[in-house]
C-alpha positions in Angstrom: 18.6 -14.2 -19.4 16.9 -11.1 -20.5 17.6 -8.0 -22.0 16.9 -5.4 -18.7 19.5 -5.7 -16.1 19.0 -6.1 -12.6 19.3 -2.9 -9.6 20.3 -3.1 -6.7 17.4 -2.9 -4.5 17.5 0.5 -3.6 18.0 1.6 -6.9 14.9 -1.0 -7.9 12.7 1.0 -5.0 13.7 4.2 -6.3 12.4 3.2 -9.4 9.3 2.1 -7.8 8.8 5.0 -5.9 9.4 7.2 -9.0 6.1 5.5 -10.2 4.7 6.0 -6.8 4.8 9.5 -6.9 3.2 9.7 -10.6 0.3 7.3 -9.1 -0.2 9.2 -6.3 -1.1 11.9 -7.9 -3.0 10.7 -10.6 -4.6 8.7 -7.3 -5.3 12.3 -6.0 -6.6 13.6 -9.4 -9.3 10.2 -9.1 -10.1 10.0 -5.6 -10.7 13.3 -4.8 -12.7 14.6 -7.7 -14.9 11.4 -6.6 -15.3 12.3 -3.4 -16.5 15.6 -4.1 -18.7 14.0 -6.7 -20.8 11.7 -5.1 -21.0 13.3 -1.9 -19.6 11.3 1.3 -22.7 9.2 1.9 -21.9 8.0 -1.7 -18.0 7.8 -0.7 -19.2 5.3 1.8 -20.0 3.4 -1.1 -16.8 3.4 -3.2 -14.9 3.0 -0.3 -17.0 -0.5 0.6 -16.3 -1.5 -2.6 -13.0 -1.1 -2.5 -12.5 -3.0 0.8 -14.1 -6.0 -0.1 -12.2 -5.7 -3.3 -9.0 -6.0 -1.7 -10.0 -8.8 0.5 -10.5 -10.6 -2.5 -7.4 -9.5 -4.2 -5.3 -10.2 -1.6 -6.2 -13.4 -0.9 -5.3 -13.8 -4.9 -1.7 -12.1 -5.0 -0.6 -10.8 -2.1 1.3 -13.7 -1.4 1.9 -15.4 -4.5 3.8 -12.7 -6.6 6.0 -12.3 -3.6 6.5 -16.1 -3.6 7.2 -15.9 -7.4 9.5 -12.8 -6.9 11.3 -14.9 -4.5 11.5 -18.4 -6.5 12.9 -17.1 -9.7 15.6 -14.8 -7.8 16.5 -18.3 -6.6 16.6 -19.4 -9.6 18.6 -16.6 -11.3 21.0 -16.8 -8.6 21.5 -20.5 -9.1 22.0 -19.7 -12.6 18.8 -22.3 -13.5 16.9 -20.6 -16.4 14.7 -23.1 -17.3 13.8 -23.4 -13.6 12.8 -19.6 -13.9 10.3 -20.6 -16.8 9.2 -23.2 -15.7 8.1 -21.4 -12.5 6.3 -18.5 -14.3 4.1 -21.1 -16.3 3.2 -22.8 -12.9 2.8 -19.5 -11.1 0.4 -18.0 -14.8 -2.1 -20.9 -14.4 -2.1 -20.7 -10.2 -3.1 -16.9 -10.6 -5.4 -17.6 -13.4 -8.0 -20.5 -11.5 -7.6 -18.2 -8.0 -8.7 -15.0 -9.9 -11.5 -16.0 -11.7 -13.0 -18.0 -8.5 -12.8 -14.7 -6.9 -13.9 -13.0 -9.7 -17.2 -15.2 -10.6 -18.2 -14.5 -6.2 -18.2 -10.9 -7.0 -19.9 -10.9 -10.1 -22.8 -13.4 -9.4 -23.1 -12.6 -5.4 -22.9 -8.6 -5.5 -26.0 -8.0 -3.5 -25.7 -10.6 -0.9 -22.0 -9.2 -0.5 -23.3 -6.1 -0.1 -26.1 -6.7 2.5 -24.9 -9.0 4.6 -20.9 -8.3 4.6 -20.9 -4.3 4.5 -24.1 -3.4 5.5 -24.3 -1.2 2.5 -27.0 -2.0 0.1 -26.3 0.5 -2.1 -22.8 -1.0 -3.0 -23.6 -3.8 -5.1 -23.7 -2.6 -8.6 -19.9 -0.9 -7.9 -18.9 -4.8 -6.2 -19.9 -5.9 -10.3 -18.7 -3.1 -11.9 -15.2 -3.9 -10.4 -15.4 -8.3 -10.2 -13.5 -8.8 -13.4 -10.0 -6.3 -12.0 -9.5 -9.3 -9.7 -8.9 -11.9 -12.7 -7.0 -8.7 -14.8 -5.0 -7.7 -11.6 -3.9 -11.7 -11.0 -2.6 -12.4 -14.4 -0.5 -8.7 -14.1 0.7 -10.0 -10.8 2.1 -12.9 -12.5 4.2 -11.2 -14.9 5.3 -8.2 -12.5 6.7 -10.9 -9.8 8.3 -12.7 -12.8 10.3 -9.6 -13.7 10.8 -8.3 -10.1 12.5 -11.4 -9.5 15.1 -10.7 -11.7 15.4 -7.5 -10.1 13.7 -5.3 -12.8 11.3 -2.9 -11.8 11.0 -1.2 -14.5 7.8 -2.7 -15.8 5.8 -2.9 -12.6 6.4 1.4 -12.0 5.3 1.8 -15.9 2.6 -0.9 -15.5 1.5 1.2 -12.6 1.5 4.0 -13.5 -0.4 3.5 -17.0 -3.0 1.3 -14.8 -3.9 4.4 -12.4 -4.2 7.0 -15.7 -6.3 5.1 -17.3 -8.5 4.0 -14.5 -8.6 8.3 -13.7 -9.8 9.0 -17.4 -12.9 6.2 -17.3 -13.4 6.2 -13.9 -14.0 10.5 -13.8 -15.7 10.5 -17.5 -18.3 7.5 -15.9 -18.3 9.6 -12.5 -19.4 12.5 -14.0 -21.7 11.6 -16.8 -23.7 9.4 -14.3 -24.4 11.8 -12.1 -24.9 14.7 -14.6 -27.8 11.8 -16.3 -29.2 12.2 -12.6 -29.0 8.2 -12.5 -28.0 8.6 -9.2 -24.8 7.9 -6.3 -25.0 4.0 -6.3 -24.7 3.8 -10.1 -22.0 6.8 -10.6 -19.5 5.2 -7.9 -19.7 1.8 -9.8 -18.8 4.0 -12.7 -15.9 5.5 -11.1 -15.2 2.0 -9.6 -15.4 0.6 -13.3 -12.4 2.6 -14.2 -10.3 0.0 -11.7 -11.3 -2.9 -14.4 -10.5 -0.9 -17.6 -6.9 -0.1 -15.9 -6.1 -3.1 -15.4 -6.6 -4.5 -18.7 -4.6 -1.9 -20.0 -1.8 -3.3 -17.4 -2.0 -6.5 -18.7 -1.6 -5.7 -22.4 1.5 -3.7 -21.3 3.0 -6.1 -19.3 2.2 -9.5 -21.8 4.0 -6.8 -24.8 6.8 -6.4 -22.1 7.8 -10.0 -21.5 7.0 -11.3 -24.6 9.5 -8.9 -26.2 12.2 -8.8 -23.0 12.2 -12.4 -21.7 11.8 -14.5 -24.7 11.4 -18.3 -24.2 13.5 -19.6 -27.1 16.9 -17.6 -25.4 16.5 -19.7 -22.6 16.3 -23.2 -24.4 19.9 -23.7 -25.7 21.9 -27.1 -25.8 24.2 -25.4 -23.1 21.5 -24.9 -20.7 23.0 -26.5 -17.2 19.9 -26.8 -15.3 17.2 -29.2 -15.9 13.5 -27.4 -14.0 11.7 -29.3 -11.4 8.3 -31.0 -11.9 5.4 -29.3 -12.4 4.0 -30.6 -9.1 6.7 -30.2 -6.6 7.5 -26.4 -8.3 3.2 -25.8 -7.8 3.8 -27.1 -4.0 6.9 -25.3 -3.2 5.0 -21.8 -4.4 2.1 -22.4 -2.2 3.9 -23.3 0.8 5.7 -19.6 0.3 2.7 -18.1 -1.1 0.1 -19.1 0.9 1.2 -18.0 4.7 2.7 -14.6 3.1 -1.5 -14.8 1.5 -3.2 -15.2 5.1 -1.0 -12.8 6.7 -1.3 -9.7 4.0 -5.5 -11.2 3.9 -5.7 -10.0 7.5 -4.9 -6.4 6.8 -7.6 -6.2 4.1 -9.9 -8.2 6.3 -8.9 -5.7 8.6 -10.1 -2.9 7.0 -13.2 -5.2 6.1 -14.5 -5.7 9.4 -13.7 -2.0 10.3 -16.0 -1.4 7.0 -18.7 -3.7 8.3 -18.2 -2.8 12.3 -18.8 0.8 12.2 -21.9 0.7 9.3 -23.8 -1.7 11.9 -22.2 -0.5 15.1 -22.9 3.3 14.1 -26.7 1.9 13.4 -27.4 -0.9 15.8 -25.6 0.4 19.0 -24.9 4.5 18.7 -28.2 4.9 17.7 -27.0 6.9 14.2 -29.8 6.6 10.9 -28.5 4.7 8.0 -28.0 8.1 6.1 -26.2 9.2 8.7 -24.0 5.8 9.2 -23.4 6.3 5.8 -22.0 10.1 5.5 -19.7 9.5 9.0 -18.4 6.3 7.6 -17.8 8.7 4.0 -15.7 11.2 5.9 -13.6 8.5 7.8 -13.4 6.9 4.2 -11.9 10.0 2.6 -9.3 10.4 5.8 -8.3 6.7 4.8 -7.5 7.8 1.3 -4.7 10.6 3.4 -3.5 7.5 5.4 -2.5 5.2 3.0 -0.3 7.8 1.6 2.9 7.0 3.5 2.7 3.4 3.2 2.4 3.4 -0.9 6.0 5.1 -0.9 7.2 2.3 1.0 5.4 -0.6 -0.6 8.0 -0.2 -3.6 10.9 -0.7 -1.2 9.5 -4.0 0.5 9.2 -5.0 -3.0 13.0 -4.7 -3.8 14.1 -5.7 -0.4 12.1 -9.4 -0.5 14.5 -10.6 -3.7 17.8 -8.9 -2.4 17.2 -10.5 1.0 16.6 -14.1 -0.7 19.1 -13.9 -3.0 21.7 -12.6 -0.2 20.7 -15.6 2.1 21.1 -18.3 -1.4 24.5 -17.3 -1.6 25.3 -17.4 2.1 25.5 -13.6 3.0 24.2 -13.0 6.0 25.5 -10.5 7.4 24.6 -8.7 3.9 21.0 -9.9 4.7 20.9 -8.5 8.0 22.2 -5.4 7.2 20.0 -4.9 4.0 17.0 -5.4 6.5 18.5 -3.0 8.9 18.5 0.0 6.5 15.6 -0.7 4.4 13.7 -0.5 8.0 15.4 2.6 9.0 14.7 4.4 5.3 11.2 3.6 5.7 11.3 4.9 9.2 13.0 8.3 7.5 10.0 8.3 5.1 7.0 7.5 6.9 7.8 9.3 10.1 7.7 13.0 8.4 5.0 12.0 6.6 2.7 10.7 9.4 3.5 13.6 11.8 2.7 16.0 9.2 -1.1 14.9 8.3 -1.3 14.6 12.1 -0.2 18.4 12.3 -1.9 19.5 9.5 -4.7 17.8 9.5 -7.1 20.6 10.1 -6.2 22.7 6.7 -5.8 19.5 4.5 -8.5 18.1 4.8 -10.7 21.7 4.6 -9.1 22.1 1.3 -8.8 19.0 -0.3 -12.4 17.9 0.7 -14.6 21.3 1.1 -18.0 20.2 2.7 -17.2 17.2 4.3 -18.5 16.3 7.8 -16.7 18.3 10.7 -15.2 14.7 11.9 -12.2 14.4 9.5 -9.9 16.6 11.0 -9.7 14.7 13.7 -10.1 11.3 12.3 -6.7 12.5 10.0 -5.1 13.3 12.8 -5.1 10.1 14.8 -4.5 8.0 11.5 -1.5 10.1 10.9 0.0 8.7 13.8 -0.7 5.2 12.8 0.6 5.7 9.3 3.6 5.8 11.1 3.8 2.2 12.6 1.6 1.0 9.4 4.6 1.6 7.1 7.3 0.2 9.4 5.1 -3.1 9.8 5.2 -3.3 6.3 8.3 -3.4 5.8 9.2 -5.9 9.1 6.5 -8.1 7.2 8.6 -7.6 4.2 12.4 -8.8 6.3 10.5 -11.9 7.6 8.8 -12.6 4.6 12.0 -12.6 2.7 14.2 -14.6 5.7 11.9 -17.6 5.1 10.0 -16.4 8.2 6.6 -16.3 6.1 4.2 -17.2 8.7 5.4 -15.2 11.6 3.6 -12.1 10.3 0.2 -13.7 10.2 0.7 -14.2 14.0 1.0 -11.2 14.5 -1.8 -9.4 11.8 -4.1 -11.9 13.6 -3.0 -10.5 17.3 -3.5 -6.6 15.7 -6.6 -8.1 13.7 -8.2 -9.1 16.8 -7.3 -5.9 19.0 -8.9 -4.0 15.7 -12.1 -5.7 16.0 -12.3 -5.3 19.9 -11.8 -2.0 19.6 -14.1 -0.6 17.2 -16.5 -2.8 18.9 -16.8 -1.0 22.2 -15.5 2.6 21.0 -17.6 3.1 18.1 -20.9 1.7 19.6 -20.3 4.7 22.4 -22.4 8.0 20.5 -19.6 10.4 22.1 -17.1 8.5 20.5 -18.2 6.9 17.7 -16.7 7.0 14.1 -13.4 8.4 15.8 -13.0 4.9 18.2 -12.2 3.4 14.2 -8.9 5.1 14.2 -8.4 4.7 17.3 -8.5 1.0 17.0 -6.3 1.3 13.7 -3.6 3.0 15.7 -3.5 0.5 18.8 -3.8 -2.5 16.3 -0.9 -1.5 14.3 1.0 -0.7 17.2 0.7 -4.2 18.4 1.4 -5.8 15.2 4.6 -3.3 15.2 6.1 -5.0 18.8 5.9 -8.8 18.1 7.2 -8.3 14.4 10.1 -6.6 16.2 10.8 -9.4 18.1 10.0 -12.0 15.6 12.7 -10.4 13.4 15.2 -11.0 16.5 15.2 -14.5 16.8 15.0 -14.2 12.6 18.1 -12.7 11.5 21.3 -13.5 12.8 22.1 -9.7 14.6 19.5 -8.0 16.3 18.1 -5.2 14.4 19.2 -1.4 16.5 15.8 -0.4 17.1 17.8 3.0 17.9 19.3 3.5 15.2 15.9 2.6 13.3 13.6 5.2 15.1 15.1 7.7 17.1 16.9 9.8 14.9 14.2 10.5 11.9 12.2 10.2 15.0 13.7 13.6 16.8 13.7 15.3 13.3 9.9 14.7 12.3 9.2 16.0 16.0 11.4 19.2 15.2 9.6 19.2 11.6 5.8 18.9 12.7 6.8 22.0 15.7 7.8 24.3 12.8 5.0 22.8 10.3 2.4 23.9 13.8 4.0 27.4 14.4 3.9 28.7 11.1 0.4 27.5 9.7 -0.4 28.8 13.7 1.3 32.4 12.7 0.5 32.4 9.3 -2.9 32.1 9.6 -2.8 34.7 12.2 -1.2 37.6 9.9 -2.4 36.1 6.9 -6.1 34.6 7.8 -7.4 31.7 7.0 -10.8 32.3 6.7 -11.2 30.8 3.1 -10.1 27.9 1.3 -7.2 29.8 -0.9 -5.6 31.9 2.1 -5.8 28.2 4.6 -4.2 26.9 1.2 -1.2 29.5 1.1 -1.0 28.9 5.0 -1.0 25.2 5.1 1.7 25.8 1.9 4.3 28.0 4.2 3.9 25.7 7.1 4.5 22.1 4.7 7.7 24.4 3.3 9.5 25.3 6.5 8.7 21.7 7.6 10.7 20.2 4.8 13.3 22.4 5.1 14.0 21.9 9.0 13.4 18.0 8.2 15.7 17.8 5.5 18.7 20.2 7.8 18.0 18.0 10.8 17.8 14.4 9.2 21.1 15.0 7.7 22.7 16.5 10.5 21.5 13.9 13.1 22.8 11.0 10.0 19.3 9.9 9.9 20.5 9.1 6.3 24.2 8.7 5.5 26.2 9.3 2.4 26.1 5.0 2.1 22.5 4.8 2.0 22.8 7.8 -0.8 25.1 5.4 -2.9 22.3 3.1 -3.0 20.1 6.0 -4.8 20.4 6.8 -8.2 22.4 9.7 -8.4 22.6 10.0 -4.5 26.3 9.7 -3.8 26.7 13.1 -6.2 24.0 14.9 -3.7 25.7 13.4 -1.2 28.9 15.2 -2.0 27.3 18.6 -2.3 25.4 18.5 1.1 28.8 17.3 2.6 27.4 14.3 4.4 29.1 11.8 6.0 
């Protein structure tokens, strides 16, 4: 049906997470230069922004380009082409009239979104600087979960990845020239967040140019055709009834982080007794932490991606046991990525954030350090939302966001209203929340899949070696920075290097040697089962 073949969907995530790693650090090259910028109280801002952004967005894709994904692997398994096409036209006009509501609320109600939902004034003219990404972002989401179905990933990681470098060139060039004007924070972070917008226009023109060329209309309508599509109507309602749950249940995660934007501004004010300016640069800090988090999880968003069509397609044709087993390791390879990572901004959280944000509050050590820890069930979530999302299981994760959602908001509500406690009760609350959310997906995915997933075999092993890992990572920044001092930012920076060195090199001996990851999961890896052979694993 098109011109790109299908992966595998390992070899689809390592695709993804190829792009991942490009966008990650072009995402480092923008945040950071931003948040050095504009200071944290103006952080605060651009962070507000982005949260009620995502609230927005993800009430317009996050559900409907996995629904998508999922119908048109259907569809290519069932060999129905004109089903597929059919589905993308419905699916086009869906995400069109859903992202230009949501894009019309930000534009004409920035001020009132500001005031009354984030208690942040000063964020309305980035919530209009960045309304129209929501309408781009839709109609790219469209197009990407019509070629992920077909198990090409290729143009969502390139997509991606020429999204984030452009939104790094306008968003630093406005960053910077606004401030240098003297025009002032408000204005410069809705230039930064105006680089968003221009980003995603240019991932729209990429991915139209891609489809149009790759998965042309007229190959599909031949006399040979087999299938005949399903109405418009009953194709619209099956979408929704996937989309929609999948929708509410990713919404409460940005709605999550929402409320945690909204709870500490007015709790920090209106209960700890903090001044607005104040509110401001302690929610900043925890803001610039939150941009460490999310780290671990965007290396495993690309393999929930593959894993949703291989899981749908596997249960079409009657696999099961392949569907079980794809959800098993895709679980556990998260579990190997996200465990290292998480223990080691929890280690390390004292150095990293001293050099990558010089100046900031004293707070965000600490605030690092817990949220490295919930990194750590965030990314396995993710991915158990993923399993049940694909197994027809849709609305069980919205259960449980709404249980985690809930424990979130209790939380931050008691612990960040205490002044002893304050900002740092927010991470606190992220870590129980996620924790809960972690349990009852486990047991949804039980009664979900035909075998019980080996929760053993899942955590314990990369479990043991990031524990092993985050020791050495802790004695040699500890030894060091003894010998070698780490009284400045270059000599914490050559410490903070040794210790993340010996960590990956004790991680990498001990995760193979415990069979954390075997030579099978390597022959799912492009290129893996020759490493596999040289390291002699088994």
């Amino acid at each position: 049906m098109a011109k790109t073949k299908g992966q595998n969907y390992m070899y689809g995530a390592a695709i993804l997470t190829a792009g991942v790693v490009i966008m990650k650090i072009l995402g480092f090259i923008y945040k950071v230069p931003i948040g050095n910028i504009i200071g944290d109280d103006g952080y605060s801002m651009f962070l507000a922004t982005y949260n009620i952004y995502n609230v927005f967005l993800t009430l317009a894709t996050a559900g409907l380009p996995i629904a998508l994904s999922r119908m048109i692997s259907e569809a290519n398994a069932e060999g129905r082409p004109m089903q597929a096409k059919r589905t993308f036209s419905v699916a086009w006009w869906t995400f069109f009239v859903v992202g230009l509501v949501c894009t019309l609320i930000m534009f004409c109600f920035p001020q009132q979104l500001a005031d009354s939902v984030l208690h942040n004034p000063d964020a309305a003219p980035s919530i209009r600087a960045m309304a129209p990404a929501v309408l781009l972002v839709c109609l790219v989401s469209a197009y990407r979960g019509y070629c992920q179905g077909f198990g090409n990933m290729i143009p969502t990681t390139v997509g991606q990845v020429l999204e984030v470098l452009v939104k790094v060139i306008v968003g630093l060039i406005l960053a910077y020239a606004i401030m240098k004007a003297g025009k002032g924070k408000p204005l410069a972070s809705a230039g930064a967040i105006f680089g968003v917008t221009a980003g995603s226009l240019a991932a729209l023109v990429y991915m139209f140019v891609y489809k149009r060329k790759n998965y042309r209309d007229e190959e599909l309508e031949t006399p040979d055709t087999p299938d005949t599509p399903d109405s418009t109507g009953k194709i619209l309602r099956r979408f929704l009834h996937i989309g929609i749950p999948i929708a509410l249940g990713s919404s409460v995660l940005s709605l999550l982080n929402l409320v945690d934007s909204s709870l500490c501004m007015d709790r920090l004010q209106s209960a700890a007794g903090f001044a607005y300016q104040d509110a401001k640069t302690l929610y900043g800090v925890y803001g610039k932490a939150q941009t460490l988090f999310n780290l671990p999880a965007a290396f495993i968003t690309p393999l929930t991606i593959s894993v949703v069509p291989a899981i749908a397609s596997a249960i079409v044709r009657g696999e099961n046991d392949s569907a079980t087993q794809i959800s098993e390791d895709s679980m556990r390879v998260s579990a190997v990525l996200a465990m290292p990572m998480g223990v080691g901004l929890a280690v390390l959280s004292y150095p990293i954030m001293k050099v990558i944000y010089p100046g900031s509050h004293s707070a965000g050590p600490v605030l690092l350090a817990i949220m490295g820890i919930a990194s750590i069930f965030v990314c396995v979530v993710l991915m158990e939302n993923a399993v049940l999302q694909a197994s027809g299981k849709e609305k069980l994760p919205m259960y449980s966001m709404l249980a985690g959602g809930v424990v979130k908001i209790a939380v931050n509500w008691f612990l960040v209203a205490d002044p002893r406690i304050n900002i740092y009760g927010a991470p606190i609350g992220t870590l129980v929340s996620y924790a809960v959310m972690f349990i009852m997906n486990f047991v949804f995915m039980c009664f979900a899949l035909d075998k019980n997933p080996r929760l053993s075999r899942i955590l314990i092993r990369p479990g043991v070696s990031s524990l092993l890992m985050g020791a050495a990572a802790w004695g040699v920044y500890g030894l060091s920075a003894r010998f070698v001092g780490a009284d400045s930012r270059l000599t914490m920076l050559l410490c903070m290097a040794l210790a993340m060195a010996a960590a990956v090199i004790v991680y990498f001996v001990s995760v193979i040697a415990l069979r954390g990851i075997t030579r099978e999961d390597m022959k799912l890896i492009p290129g893996g089962e020759k490493v596999a052979k040289i390291l002699h694993m088994r």
